[in-house]
PASEBA-1860 file (N, C-alpha, C; in nm, 3 decimals):
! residues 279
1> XXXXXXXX> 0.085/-0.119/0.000/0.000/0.000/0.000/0.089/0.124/0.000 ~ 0.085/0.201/-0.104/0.136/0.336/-0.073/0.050/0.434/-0.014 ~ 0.171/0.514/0.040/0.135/0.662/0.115/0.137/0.762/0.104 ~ 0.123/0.869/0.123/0.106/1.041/0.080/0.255/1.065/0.046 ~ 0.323/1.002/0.099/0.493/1.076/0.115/0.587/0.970/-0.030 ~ 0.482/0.855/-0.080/0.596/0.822/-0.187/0.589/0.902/-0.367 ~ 0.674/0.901/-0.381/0.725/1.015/-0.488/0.834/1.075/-0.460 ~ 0.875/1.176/-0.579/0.966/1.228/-0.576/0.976/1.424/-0.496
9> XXXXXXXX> 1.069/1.466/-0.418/1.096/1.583/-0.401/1.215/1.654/-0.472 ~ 1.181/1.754/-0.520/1.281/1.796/-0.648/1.331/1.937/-0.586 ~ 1.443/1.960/-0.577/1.535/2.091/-0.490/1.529/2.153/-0.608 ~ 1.548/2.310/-0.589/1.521/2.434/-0.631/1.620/2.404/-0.757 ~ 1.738/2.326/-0.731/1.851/2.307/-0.847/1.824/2.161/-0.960 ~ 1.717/2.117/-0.912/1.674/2.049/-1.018/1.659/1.896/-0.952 ~ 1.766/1.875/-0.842/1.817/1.726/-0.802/1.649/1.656/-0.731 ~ 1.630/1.557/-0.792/1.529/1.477/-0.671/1.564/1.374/-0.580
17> XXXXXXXX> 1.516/1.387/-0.503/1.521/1.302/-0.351/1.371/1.219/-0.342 ~ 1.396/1.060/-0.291/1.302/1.035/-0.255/1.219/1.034/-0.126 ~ 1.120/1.053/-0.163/1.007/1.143/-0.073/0.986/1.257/-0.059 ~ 0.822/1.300/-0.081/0.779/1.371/-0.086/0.792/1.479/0.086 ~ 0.771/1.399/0.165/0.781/1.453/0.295/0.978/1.421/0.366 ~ 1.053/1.376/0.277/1.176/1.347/0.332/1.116/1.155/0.395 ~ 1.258/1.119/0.402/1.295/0.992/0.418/1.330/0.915/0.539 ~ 1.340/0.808/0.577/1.386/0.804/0.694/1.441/0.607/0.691
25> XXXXXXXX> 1.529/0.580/0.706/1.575/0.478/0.727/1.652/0.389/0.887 ~ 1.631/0.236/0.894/1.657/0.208/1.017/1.765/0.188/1.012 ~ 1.856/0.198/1.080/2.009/0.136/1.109/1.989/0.062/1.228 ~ 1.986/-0.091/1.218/1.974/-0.179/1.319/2.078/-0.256/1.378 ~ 2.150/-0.265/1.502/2.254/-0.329/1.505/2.201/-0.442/1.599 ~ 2.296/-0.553/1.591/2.255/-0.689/1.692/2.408/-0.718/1.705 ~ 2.389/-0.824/1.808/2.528/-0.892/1.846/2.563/-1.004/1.783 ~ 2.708/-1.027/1.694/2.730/-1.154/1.688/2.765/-1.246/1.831
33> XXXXXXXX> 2.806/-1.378/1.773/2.830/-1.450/1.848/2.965/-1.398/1.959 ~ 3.069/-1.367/1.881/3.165/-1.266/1.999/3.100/-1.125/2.056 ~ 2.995/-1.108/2.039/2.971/-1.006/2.125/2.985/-0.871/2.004 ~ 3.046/-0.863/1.898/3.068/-0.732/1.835/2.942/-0.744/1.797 ~ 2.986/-0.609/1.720/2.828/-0.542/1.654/2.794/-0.547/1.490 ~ 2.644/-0.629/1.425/2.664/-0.637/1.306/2.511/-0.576/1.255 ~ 2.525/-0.461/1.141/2.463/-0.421/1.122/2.378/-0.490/0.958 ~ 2.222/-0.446/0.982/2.127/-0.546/0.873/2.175/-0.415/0.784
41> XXXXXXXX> 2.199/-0.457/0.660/2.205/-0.404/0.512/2.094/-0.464/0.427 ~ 2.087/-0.400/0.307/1.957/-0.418/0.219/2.069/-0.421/0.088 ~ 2.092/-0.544/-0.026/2.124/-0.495/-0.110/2.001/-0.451/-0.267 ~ 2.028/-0.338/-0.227/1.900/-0.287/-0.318/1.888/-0.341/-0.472 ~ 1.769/-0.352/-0.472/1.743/-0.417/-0.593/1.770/-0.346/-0.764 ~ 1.807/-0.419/-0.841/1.857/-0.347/-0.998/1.763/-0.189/-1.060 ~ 1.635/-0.236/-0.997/1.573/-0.166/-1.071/1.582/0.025/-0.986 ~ 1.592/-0.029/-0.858/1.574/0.120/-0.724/1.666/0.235/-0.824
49> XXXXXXXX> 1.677/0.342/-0.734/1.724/0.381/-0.723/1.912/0.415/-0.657 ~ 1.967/0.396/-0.721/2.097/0.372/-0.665/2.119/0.234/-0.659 ~ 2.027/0.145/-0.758/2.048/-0.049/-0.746/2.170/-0.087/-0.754 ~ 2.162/-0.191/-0.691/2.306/-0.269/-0.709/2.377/-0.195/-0.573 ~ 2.339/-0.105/-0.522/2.502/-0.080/-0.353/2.368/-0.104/-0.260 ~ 2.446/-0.112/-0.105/2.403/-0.134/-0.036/2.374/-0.064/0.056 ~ 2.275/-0.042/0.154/2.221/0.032/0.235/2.153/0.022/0.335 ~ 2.131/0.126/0.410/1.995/0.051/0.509/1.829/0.079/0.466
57> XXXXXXXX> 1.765/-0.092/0.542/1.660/-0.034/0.465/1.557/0.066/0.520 ~ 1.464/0.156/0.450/1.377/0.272/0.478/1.353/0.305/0.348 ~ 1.267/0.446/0.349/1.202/0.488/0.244/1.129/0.600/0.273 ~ 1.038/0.647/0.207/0.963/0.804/0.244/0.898/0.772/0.347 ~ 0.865/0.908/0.394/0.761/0.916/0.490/0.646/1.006/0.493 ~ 0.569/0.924/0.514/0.428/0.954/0.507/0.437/1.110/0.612 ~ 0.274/1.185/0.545/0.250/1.318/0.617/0.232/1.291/0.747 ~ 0.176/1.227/0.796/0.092/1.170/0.924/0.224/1.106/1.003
65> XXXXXXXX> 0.377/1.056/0.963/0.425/0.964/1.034/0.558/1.029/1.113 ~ 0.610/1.004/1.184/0.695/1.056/1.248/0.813/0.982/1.205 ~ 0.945/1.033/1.218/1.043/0.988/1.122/1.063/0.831/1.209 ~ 1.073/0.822/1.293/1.099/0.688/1.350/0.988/0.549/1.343 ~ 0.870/0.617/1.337/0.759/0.532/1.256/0.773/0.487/1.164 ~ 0.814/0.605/1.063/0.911/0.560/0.919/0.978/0.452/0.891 ~ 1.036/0.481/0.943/1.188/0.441/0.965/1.191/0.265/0.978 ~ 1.066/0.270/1.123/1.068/0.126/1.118/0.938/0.036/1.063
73> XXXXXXXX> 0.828/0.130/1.020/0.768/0.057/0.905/0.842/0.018/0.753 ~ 0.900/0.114/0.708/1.014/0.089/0.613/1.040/-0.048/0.580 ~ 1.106/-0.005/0.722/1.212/-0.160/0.748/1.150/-0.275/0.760 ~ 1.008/-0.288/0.854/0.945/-0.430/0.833/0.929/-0.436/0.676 ~ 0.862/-0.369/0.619/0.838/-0.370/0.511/0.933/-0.457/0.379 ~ 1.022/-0.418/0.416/1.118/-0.451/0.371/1.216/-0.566/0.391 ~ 1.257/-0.596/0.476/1.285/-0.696/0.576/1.209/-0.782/0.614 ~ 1.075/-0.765/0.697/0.972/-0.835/0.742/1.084/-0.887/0.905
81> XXXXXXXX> 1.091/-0.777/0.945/1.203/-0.805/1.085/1.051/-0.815/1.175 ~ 1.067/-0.882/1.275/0.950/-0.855/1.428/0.998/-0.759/1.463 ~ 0.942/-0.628/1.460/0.967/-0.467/1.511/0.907/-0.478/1.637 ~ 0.882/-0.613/1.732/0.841/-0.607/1.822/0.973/-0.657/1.950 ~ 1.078/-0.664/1.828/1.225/-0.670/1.861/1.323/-0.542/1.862 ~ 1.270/-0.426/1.795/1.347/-0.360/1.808/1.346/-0.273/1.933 ~ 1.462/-0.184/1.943/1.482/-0.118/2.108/1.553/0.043/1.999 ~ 1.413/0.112/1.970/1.523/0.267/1.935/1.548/0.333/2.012
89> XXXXXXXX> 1.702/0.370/1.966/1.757/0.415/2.106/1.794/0.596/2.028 ~ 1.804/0.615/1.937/1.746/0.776/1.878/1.763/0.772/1.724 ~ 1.759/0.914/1.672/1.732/0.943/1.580/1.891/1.054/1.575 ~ 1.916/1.044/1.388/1.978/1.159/1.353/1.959/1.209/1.217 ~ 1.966/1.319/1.187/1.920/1.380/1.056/2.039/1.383/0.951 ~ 2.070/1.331/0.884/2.236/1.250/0.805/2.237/1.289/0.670 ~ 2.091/1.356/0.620/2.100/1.456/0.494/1.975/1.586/0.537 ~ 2.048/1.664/0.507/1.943/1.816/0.482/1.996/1.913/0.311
97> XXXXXXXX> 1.901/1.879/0.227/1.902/1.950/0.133/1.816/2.070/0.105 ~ 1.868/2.167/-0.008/1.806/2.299/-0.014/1.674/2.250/-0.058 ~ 1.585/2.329/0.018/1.402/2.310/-0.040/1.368/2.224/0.090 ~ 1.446/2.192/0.188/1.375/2.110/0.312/1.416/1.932/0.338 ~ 1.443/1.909/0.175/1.425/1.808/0.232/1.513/1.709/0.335 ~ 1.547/1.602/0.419/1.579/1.522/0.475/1.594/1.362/0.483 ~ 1.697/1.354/0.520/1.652/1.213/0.542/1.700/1.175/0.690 ~ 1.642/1.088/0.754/1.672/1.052/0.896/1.701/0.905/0.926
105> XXXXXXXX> 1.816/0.943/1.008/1.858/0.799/1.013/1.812/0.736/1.168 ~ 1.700/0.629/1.203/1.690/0.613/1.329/1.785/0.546/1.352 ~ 1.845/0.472/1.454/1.976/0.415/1.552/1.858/0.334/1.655 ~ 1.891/0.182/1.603/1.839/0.063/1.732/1.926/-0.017/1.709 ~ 1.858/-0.128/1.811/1.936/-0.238/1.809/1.834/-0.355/1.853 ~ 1.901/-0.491/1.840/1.795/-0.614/1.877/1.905/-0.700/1.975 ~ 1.813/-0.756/2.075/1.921/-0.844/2.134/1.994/-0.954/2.081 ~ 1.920/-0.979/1.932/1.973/-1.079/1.864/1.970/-1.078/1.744
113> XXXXXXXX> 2.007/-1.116/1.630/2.057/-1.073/1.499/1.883/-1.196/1.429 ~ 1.774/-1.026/1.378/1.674/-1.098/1.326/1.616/-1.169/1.210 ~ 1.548/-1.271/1.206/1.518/-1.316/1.085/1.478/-1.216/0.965 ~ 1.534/-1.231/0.861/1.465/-1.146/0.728/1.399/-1.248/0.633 ~ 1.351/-1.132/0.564/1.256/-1.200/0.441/1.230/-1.057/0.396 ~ 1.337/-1.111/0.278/1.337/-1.023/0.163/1.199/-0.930/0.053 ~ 1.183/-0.862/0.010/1.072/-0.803/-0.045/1.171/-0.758/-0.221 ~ 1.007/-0.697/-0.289/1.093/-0.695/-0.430/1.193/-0.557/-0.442
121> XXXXXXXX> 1.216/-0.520/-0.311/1.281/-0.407/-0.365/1.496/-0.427/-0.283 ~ 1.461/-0.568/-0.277/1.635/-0.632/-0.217/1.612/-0.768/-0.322 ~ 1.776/-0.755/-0.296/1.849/-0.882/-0.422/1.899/-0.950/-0.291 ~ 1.887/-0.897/-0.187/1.988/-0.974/-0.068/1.975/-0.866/0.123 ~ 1.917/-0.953/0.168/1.962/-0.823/0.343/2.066/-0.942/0.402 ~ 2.114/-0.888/0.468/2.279/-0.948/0.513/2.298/-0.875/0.673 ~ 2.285/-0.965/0.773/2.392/-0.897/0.875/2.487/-0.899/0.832 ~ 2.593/-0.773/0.817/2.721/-0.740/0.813/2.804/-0.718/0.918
129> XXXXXXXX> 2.908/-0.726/0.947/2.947/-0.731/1.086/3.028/-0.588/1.053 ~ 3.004/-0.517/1.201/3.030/-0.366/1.183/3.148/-0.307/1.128 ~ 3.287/-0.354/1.146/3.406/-0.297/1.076/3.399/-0.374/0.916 ~ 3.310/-0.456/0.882/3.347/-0.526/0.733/3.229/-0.377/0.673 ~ 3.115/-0.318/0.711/3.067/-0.204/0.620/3.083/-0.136/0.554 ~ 3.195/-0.070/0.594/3.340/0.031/0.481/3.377/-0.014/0.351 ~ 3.354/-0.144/0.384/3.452/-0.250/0.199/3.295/-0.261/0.159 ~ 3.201/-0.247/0.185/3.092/-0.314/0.071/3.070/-0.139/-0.018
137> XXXXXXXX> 3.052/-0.211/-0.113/2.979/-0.074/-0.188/2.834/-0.014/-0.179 ~ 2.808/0.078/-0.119/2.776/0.120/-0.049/2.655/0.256/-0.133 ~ 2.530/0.270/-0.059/2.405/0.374/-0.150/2.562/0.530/-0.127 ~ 2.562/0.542/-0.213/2.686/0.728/-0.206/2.585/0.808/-0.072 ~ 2.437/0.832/0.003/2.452/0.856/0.074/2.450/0.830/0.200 ~ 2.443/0.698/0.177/2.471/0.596/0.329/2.608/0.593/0.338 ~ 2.710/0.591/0.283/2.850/0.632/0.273/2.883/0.775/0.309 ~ 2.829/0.828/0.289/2.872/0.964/0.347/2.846/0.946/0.498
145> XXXXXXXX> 2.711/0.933/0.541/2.667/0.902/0.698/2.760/0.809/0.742 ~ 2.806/0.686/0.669/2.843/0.648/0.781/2.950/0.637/0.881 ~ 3.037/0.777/0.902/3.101/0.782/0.926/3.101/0.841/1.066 ~ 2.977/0.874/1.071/2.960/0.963/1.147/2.800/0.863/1.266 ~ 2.781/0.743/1.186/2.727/0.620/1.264/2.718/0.554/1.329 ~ 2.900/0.512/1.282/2.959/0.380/1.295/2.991/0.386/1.474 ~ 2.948/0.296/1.531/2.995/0.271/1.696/3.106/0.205/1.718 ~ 3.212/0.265/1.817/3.312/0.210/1.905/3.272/0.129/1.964
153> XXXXXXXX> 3.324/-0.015/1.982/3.286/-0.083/2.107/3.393/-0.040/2.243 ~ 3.264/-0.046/2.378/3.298/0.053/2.437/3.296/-0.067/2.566 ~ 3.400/-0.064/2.668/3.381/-0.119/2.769/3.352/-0.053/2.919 ~ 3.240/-0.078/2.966/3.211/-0.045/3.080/3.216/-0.079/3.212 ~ 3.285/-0.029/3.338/3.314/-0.047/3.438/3.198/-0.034/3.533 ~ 3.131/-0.074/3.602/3.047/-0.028/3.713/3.075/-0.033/3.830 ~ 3.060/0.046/3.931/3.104/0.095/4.047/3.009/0.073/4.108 ~ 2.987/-0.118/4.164/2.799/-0.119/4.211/2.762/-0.083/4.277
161> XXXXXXXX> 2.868/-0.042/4.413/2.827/-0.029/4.517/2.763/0.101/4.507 ~ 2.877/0.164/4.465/2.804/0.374/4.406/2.705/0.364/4.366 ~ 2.663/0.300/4.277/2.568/0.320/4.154/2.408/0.263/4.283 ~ 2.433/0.146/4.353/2.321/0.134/4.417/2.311/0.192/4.550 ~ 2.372/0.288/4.593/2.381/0.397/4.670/2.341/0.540/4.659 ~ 2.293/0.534/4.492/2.241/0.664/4.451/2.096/0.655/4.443 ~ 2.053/0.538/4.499/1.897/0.482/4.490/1.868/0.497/4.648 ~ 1.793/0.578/4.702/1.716/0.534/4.807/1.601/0.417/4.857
169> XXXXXXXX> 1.622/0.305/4.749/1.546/0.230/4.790/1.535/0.139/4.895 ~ 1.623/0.147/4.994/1.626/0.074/5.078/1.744/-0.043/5.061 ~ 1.804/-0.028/4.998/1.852/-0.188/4.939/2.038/-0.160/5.054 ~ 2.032/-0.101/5.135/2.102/-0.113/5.248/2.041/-0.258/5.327 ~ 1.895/-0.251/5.335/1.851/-0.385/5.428/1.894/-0.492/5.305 ~ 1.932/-0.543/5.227/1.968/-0.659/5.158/2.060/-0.616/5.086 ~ 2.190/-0.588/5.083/2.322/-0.562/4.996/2.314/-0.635/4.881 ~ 2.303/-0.776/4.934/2.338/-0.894/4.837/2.193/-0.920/4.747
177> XXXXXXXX> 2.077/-0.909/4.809/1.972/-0.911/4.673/1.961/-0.782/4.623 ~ 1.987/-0.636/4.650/1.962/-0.520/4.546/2.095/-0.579/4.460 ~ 2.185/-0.596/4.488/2.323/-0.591/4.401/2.251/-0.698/4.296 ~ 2.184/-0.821/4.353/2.175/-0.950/4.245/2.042/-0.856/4.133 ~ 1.942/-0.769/4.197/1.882/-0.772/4.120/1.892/-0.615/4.010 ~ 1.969/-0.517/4.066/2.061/-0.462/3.982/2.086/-0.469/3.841 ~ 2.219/-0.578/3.868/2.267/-0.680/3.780/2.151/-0.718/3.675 ~ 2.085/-0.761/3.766/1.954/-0.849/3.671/1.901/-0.752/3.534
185> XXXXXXXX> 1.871/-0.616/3.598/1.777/-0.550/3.533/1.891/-0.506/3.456 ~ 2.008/-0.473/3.482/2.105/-0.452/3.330/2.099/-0.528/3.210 ~ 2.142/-0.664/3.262/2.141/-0.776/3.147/2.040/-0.738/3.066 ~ 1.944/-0.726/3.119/1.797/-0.715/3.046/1.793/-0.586/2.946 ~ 1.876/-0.495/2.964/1.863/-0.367/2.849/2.010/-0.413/2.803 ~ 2.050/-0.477/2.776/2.205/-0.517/2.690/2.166/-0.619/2.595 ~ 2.238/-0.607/2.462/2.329/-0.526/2.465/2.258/-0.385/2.392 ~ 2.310/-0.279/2.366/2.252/-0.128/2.313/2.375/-0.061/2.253
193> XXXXXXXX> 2.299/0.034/2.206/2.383/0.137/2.148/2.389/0.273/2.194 ~ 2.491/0.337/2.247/2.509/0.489/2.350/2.516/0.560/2.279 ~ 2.502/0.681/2.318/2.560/0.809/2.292/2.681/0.869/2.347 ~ 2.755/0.887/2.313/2.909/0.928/2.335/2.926/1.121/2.351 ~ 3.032/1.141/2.457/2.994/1.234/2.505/3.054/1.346/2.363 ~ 3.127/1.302/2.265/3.155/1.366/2.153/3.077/1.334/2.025 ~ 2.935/1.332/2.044/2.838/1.310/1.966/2.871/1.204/1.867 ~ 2.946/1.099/1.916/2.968/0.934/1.822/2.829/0.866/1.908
201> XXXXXXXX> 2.863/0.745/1.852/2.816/0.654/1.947/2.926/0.509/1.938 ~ 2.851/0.429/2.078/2.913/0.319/2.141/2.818/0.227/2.105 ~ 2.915/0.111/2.101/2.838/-0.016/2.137/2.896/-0.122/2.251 ~ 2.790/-0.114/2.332/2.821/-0.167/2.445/2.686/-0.346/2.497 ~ 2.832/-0.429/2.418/2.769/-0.543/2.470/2.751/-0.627/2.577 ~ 2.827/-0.565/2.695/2.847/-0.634/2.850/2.880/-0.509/2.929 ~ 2.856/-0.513/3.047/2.915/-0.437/3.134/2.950/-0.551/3.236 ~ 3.087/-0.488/3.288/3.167/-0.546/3.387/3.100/-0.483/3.539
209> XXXXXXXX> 3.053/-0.574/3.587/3.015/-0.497/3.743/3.168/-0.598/3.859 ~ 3.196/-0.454/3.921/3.268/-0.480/4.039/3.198/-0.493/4.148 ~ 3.242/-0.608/4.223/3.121/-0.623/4.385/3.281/-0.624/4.496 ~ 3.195/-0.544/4.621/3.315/-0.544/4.703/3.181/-0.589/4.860 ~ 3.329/-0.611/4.968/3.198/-0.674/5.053/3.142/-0.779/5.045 ~ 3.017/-0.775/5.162/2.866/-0.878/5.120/2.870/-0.909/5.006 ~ 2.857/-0.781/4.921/2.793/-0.805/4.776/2.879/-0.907/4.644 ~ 3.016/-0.936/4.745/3.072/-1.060/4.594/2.961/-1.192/4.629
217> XXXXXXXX> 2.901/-1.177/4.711/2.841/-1.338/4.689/2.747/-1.357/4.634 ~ 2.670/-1.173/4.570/2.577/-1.192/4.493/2.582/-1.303/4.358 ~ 2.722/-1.313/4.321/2.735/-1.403/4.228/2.598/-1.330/4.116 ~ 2.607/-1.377/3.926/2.537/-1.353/3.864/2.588/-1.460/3.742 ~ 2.480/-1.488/3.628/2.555/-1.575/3.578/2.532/-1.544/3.443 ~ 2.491/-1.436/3.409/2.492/-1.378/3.283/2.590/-1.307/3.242 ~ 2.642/-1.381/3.085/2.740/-1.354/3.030/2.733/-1.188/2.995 ~ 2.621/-1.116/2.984/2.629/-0.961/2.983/2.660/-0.907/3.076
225> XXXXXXXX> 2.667/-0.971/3.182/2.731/-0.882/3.331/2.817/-0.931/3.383 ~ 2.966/-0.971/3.309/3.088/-1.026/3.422/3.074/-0.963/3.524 ~ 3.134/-1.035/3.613/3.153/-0.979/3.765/3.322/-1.008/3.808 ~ 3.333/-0.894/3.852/3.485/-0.862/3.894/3.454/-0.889/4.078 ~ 3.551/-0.967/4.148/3.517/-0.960/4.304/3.657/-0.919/4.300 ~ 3.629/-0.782/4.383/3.704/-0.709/4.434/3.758/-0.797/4.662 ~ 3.862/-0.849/4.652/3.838/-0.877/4.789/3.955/-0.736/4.882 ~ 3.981/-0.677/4.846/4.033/-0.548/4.941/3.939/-0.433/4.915
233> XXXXXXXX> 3.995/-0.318/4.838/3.894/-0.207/4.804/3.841/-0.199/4.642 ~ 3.714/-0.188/4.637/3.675/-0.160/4.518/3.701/-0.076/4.438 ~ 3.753/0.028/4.443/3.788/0.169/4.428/3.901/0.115/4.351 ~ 3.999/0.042/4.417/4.136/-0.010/4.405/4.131/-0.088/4.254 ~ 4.037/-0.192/4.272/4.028/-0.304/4.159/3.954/-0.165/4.047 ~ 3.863/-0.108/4.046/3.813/-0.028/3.967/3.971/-0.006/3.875 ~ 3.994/0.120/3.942/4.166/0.171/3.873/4.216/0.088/3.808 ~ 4.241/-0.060/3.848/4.345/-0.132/3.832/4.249/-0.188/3.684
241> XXXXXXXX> 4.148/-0.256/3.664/4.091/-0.263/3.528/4.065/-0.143/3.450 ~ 4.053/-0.009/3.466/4.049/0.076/3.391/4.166/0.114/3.352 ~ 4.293/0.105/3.360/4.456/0.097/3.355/4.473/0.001/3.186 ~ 4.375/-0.013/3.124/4.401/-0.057/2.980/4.362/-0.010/2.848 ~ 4.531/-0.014/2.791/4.517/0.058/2.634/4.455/-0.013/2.544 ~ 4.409/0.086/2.444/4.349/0.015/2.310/4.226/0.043/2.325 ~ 4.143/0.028/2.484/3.955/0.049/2.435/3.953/0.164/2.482 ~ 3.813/0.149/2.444/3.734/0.281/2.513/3.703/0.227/2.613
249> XXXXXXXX> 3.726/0.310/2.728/3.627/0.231/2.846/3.562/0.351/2.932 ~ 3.492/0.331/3.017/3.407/0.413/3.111/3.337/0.387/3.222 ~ 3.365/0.457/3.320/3.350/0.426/3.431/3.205/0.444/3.509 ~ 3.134/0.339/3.545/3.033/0.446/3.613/3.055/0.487/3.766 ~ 3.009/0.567/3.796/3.057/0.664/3.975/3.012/0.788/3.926 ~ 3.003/0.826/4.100/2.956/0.943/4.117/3.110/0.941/4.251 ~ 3.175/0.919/4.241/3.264/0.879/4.322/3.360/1.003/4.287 ~ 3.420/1.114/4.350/3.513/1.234/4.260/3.638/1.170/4.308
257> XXXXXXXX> 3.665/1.058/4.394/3.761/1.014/4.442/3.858/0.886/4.353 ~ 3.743/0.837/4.317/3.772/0.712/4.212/3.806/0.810/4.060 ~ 3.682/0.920/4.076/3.725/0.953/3.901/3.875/1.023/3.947 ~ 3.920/1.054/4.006/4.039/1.139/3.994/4.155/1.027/3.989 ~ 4.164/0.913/4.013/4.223/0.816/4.002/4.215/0.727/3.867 ~ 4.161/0.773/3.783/4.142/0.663/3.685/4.221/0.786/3.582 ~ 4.283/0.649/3.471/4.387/0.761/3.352/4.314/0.854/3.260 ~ 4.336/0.920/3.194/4.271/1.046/3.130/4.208/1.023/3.023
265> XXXXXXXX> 4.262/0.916/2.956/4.154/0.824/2.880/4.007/0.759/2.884 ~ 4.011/0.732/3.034/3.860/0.675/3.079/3.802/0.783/3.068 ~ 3.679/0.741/3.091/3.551/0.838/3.077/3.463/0.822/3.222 ~ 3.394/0.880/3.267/3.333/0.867/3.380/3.204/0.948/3.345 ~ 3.086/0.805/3.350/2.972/0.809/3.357/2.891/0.811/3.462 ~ 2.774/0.886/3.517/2.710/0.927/3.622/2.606/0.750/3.629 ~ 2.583/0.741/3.748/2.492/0.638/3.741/2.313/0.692/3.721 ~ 2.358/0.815/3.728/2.175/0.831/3.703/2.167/0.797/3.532
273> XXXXXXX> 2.271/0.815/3.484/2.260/0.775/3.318/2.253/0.615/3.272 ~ 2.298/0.551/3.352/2.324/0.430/3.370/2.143/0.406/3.379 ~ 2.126/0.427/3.490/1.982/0.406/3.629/1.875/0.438/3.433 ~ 1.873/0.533/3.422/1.798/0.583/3.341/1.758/0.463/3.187 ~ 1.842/0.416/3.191/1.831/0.297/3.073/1.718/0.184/3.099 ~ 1.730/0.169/3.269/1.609/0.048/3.327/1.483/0.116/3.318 ~ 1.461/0.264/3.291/1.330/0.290/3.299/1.252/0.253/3.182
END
């Protein structure tokens, strides 16, 4: 069924863009089996526009739809993904041409890399795994975006004790079940895709929680939440795993004692940003 928004929009200099109301496409990432990040591509079909390279899939958008509606009707459409899998985590605007128009790129992810079923407008959808995207040939303006897309994988430190100390919920009377169920409710929003404090983004498929105290016996057994047991000071073991080259990593605390101790490389994340993901 078409909608108000398919057709062409034609800029003051002659060029057309598809859609009438501007465009909007999904960029979906899932986890492989190691944990990196692989994003669904569409290889567009001979006849499209720009046929033959590859892209993500989307398409116009309707008057009535909001770009992320778009974005991921598009994509079932196209795909035939269960959008009852996806988790959008935002939106960015990755073309603005003269006369208005746009195209928008939403940013999700699935906890697991989803079934497709192709439609007539793909020769092929492909999880791609995130550093192989660069070598495929590519729609010229999904290549331009994606440079400005593409996620770091990012490793995260948690500081549990801090982080469940910024909660008044009581969870002083049980150390060891707030810490277990904590934990719990992380696993459950992992893995995702961040926002980075230099307007990139991350991909973050585990977080490392440190337990000091009572709380190492919370024990947990999900592979998205290693657990570090700290048996002297937590603070201590924190430093001592954030002390490594090559990633990105980041700390969560509200701790000014711990952040002043960690190398200039880490990053230090507030736990209400953290906290804010379970809502």
């Amino acid at each position: 069924m078409h909608g108000d928004g398919d057709g062409w929009a034609t800029t003051p200099d002659g060029v057309r863009h598809w859609g009438k109301h501007g465009a909007a496409g999904l960029l979906l990432r899932a986890p492989l089996e190691d944990g990196s990040a692989a994003i669904l591509l569409q290889h567009r079909a001979a006849w499209s526009h720009q046929g033959g390279t590859w892209a993500l899939p989307g398409g116009a958008r309707d008057s009535h739809e909001t770009t992320i509606h778009a974005a991921v009707r598009e994509a079932h459409e196209e795909t035939g993904i269960d959008v009852g899998a996806v988790r959008v985590r935002t939106e960015r605007v990755t073309a603005c041409v003269a006369g208005g128009w746009t195209y928008t790129t939403v940013v999700a992810d699935s906890e697991k890399t989803l079934a497709v079923v192709p439609n007539g407008e793909s020769t092929e959808l492909r999880w791609v795994p995130e550093s192989e995207v660069a070598r495929m040939p590519l729609h010229p303006g999904f290549a331009d975006a994606w440079p400005s897309l593409r996620a770091t994988e990012v490793r995260v430190l948690l500081d549990t004790a801090n982080v469940l100390g910024s909660r008044p919920d009581g969870w002083w009377r049980d150390r060891v079940g707030a810490t277990r169920h904590l934990l719990g409710e992380l696993a459950l929003v992992l893995p995702r895709t961040i926002e980075l404090p230099d307007g990139g983004f991350g991909w973050l498929p585990r977080v490392e929680a440190v337990l000091e105290g009572r709380a190492r016996s919370a024990g947990h057994g999900d592979e998205r939440i290693p657990v570090h047991a700290a048996f002297g000071s937590g603070d201590d073991e924190l430093a001592r795993l954030a002390d490594r080259d090559g990633v990105l990593t980041m700390v969560v605390t509200a701790d000014r004692g711990l952040r002043a101790r960690l190398p200039d490389s880490v990053l230090a994340l507030s736990p209400s940003t953290v906290l804010s993901w379970l809502d």
